[in-house]
Each structure stands twice: as C-alpha cells, then as structure tokens.
C-alpha positions in Angstrom: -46.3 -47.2 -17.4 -45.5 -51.2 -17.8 -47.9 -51.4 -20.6 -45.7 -49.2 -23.0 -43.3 -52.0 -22.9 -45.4 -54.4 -24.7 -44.6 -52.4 -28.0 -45.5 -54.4 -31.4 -41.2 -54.7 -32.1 -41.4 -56.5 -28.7 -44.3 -58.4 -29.3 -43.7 -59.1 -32.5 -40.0 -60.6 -31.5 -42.2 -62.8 -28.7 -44.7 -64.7 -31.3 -41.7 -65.3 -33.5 -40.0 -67.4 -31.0 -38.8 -70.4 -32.1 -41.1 -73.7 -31.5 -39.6 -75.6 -27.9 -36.6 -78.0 -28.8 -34.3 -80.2 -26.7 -31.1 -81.3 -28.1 -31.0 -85.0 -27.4 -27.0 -85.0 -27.0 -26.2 -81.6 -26.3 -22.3 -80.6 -25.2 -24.3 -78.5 -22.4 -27.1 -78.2 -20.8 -28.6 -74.8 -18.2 -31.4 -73.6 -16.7 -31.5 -69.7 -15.1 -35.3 -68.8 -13.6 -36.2 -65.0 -13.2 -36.9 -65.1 -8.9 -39.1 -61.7 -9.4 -41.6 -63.5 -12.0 -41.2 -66.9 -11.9 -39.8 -67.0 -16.1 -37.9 -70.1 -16.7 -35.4 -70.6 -20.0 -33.5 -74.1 -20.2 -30.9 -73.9 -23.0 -28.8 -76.9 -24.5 -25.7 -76.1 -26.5 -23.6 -78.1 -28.9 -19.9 -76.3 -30.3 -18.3 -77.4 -33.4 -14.5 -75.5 -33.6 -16.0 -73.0 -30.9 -19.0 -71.8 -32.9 -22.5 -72.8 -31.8 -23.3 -75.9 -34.0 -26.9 -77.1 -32.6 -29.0 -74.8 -30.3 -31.9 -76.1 -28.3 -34.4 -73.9 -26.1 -37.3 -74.4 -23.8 -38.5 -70.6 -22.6 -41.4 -70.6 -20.3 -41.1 -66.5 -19.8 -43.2 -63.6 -20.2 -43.1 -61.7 -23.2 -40.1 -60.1 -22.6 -38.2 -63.0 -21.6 -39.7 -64.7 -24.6 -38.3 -61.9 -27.0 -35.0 -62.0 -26.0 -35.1 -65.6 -26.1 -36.6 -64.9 -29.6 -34.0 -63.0 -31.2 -31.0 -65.1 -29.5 -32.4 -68.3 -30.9 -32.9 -66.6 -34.1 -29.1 -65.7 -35.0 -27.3 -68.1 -32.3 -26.0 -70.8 -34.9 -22.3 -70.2 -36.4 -21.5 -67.7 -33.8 -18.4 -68.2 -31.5 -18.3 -68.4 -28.0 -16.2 -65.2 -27.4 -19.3 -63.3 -29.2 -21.8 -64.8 -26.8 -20.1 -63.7 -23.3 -20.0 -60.5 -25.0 -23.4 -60.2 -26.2 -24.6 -60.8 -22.9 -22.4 -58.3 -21.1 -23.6 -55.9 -23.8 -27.2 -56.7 -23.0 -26.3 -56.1 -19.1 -24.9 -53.0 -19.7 -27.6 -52.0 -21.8 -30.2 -52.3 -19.4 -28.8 -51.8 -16.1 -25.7 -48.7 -17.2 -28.2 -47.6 -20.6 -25.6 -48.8 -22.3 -26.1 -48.9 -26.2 -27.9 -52.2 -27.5 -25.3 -54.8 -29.3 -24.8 -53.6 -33.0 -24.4 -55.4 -36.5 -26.6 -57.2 -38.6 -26.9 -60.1 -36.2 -28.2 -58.7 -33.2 -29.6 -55.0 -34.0 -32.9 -56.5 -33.5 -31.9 -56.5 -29.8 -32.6 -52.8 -29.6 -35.8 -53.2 -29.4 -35.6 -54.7 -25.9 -34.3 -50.9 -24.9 -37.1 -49.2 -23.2 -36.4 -52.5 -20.7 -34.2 -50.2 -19.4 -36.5 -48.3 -17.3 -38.2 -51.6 -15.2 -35.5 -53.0 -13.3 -38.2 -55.6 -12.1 -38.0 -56.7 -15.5 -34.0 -57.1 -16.1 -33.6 -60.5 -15.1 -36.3 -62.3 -17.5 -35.0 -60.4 -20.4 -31.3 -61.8 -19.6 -32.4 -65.1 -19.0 -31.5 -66.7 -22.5 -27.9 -65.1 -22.1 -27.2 -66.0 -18.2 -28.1 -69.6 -19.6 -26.5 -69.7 -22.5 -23.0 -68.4 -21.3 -23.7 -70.9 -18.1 -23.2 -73.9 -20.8 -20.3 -72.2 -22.2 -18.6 -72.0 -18.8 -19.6 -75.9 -18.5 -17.7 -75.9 -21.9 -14.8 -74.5 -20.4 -14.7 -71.7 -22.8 -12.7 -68.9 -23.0 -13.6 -65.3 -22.1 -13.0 -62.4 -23.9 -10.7 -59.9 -22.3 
C-alpha cells in the first residue's frame, strides 16, 4: 500500500529540507522533472579543486522527491565529484536491482528511502536531486569513476 511509504524517517527527512536557494553565479546549472508526477528539482553547483563548494536547490517534488532532495542537500558540501556519480548510481541500483542503500556517515540516512524500492512509479522523483546534480557535473566536464 502507497501509504506505508510516507513513514516518519521519510517524512521527517521531507520537512527538514533545506529552505529554496539559487546560486547567483553557479559553475552549473540543471533541471530533471519526474514525467509520472509532475516533481521538478533545479540544482546549481559551484566546485572548488573538484569538491562541491556552494550548493543551491529549488525542489518542487512530493515527499519523496523532497527527502532525497533533503538528505543530498544536507551532506553535499566538501564532497567530490567522483563521490556524487557514485552516489547516484548507488541510489539507482538500490531502487531498481534492491541494491543496498549508499553507506558511511554521510549518506546512511539514505536508507530510509528503501521501501521506494517496491513503487517503481515512484523511482524517478526520488532520483531527481542526483540525475540533476550529476547533469551539472557533466556540464563541468567531470570525471567519472571507473
């Protein structure tokens, strides 16, 4: 049932997002919009010696889009670009192969996006905030792991 999604981690993760912030000269800029519900997240990025220096986010997504968003914003600043295309491959494979959810002190809080897992409607809002955030570093020209 959809409604055991809306558990209070999840919830709880949604509420604490971050207040709506442009970067007025940001390195990068991207948008990615869920086509099943309409969720929109705009990111803007700025790297220093290829770790995130300046994050800005706009997230008009439902609560699960808005608590992935959530946690990302949370623990974004300092990490490198490397770490990011791998976070968001980890997410992928965590929802769509029931991969295991990204690990370490960072990002554990991203587990609690897990029972996702089982709505394949809702896949793409929850990846939002990654799709756009890896979009800028491919703007960037950054390199992927692997």
């Amino acid at each position: 049932m959809l409604s055991e999604l809306y558990t209070g981690g999840i919830l709880d993760a949604a509420a604490a997002i971050p207040a709506a912030r442009r970067l007025d000269a940001p390195d990068a800029s991207a948008t990615r919009v869920s086509r099943v519900c309409g969720s929109e997240v705009t990111v803007d990025l700025s790297l220093k010696d290829g770790r995130v220096a300046d994050f800005g986010m706009e997230a008009r997504a439902c609560a699960l889009g808005q608590a992935s968003a959530s946690i990302l914003a949370r623990n974004i600043i300092g990490v490198e670009a490397g770490e990011l295309y791998i976070l968001r491959d980890q997410m992928r494979a965590m929802l769509k192969e029931s991969g295991e959810p990204p690990t370490g002190e960072r990002w554990r809080d991203l587990a609690l996006l897990q029972p996702i897992r089982d709505y394949p409607q809702r896949h793409a809002s929850t990846l939002l905030v990654f799709e756009a955030v890896c979009a800028c570093l491919d703007q960037l020209g950054c390199d992927r792991p692997g």
